[in-house]
Residue frames as a rotation matrix with the C-alpha (Angstrom) as fourth column:
UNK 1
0.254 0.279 -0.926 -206.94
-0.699 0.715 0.023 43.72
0.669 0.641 0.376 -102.43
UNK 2
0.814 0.305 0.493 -207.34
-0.579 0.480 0.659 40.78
-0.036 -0.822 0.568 -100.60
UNK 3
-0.286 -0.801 0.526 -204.67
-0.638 0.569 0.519 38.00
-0.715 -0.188 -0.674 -99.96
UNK 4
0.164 0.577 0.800 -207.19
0.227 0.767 -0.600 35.60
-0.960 0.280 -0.005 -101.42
UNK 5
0.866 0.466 -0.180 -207.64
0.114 -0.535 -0.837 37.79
-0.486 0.705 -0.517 -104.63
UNK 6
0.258 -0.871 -0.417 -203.52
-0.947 -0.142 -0.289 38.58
0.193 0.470 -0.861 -105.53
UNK 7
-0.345 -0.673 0.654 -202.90
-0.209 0.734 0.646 34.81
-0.915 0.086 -0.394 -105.30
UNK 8
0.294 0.742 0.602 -205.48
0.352 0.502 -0.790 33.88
-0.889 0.444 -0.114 -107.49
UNK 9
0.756 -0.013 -0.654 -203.90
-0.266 -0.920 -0.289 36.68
-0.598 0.393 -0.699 -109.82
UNK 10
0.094 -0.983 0.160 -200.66
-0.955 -0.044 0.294 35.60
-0.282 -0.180 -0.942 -109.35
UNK 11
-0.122 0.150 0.981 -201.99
0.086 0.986 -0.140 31.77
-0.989 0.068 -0.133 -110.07
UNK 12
0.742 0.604 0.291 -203.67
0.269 0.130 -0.954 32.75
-0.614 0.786 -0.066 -113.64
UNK 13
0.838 -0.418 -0.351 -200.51
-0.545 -0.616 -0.568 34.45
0.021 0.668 -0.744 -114.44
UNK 14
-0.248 -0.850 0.465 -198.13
-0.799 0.451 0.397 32.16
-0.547 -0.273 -0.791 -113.51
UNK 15
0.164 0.253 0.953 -200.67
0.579 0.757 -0.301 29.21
-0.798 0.602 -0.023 -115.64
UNK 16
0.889 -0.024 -0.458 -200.47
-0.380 -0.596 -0.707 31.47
-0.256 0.802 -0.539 -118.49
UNK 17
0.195 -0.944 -0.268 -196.59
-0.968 -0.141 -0.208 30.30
0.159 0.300 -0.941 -118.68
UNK 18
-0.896 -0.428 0.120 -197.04
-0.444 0.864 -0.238 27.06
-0.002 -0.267 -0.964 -117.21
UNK 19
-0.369 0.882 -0.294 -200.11
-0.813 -0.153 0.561 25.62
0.450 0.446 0.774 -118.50
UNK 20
0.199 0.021 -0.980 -199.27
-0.082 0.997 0.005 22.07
0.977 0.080 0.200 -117.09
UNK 21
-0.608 -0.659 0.443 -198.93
-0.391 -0.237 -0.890 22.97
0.691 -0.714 -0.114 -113.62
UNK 22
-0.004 0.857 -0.515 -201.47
0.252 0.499 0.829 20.85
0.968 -0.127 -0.218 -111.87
UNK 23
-0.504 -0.095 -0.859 -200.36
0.863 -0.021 -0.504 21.86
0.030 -0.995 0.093 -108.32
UNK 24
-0.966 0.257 0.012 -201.26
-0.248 -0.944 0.219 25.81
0.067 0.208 0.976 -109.65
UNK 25
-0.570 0.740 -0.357 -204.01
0.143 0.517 0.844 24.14
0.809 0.430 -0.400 -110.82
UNK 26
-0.260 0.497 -0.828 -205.24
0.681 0.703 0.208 22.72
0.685 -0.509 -0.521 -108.10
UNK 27
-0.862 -0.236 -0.448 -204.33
0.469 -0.705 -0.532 25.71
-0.190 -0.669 0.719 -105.82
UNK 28
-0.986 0.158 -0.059 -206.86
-0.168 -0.918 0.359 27.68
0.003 0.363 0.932 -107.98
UNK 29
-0.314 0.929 -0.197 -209.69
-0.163 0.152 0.975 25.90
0.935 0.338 0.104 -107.97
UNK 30
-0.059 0.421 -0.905 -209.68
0.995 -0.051 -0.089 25.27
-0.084 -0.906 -0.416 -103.73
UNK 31
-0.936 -0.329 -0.125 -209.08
0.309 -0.938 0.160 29.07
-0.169 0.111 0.979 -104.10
UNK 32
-0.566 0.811 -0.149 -212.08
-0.696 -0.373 0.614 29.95
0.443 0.451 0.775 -106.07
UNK 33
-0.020 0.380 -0.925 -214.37
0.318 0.879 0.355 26.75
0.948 -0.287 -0.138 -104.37
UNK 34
0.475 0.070 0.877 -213.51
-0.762 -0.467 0.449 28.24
0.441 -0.882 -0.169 -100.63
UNK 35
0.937 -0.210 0.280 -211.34
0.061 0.886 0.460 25.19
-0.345 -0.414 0.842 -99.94
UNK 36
-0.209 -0.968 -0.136 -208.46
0.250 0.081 -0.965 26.27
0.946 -0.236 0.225 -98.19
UNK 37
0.681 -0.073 -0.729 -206.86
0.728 0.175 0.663 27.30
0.080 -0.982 0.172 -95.00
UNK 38
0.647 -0.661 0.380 -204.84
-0.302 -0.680 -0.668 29.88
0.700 0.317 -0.640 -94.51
UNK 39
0.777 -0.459 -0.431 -201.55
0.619 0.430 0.658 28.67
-0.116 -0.778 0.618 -91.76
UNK 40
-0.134 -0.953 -0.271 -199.32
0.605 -0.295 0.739 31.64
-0.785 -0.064 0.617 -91.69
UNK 41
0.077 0.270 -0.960 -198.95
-0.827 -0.520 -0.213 33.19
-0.556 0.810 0.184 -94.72
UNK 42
-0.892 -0.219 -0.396 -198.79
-0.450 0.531 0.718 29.97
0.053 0.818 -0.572 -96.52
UNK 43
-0.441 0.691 -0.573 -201.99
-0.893 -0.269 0.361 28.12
0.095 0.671 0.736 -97.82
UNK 44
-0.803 -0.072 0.592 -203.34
-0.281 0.921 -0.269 24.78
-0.525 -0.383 -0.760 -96.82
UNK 45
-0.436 0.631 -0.641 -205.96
-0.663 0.256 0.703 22.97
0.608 0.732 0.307 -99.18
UNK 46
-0.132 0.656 0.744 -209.02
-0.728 0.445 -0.521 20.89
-0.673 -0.610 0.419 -97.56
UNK 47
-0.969 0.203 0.141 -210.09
0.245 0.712 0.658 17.95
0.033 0.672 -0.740 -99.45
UNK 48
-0.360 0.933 -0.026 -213.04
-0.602 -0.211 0.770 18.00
0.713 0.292 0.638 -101.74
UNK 49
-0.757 0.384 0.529 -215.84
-0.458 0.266 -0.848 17.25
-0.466 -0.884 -0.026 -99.46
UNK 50
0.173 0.916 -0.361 -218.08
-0.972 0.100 -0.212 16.21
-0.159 0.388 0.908 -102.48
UNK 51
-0.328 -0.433 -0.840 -217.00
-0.446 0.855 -0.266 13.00
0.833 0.287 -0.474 -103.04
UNK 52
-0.928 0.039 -0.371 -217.37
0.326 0.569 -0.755 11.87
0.182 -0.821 -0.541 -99.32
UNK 53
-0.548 0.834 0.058 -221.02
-0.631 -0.367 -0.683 13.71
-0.549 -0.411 0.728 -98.95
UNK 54
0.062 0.809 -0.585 -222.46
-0.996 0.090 0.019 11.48
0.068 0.581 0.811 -102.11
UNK 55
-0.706 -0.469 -0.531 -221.35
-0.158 0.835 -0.527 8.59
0.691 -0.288 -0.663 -100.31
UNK 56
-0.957 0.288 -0.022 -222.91
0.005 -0.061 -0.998 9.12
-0.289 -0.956 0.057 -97.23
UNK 57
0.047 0.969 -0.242 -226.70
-0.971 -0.013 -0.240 9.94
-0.236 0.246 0.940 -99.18
């Protein structure tokens, strides 16, 4: 199993207990989206890129 795959795990279970966890939150959805970074073993998030593309049109 990937790295990608046992956070994501490890996120849903960890919101299970902490529904209100907006950082988790957030984590999970650049996760699942492809917007991150990996820097080590620790995770880096990209900003959303939609926002600045429907500008630009």
């Amino acid at each position: 199993m990937s790295r990608k795959l046992r956070l994501i795990r490890r996120l849903e279970r960890h919101l299970k207990k902490h529904p209100n966890d907006k950082q988790a939150l957030e984590l999970l959805k650049a996760l699942r989206e492809g917007r991150y970074e990996w820097r080590g073993r620790s995770v880096v998030i990209k900003p959303a890129q939609e926002s600045q593309e429907q500008q630009s049109s």
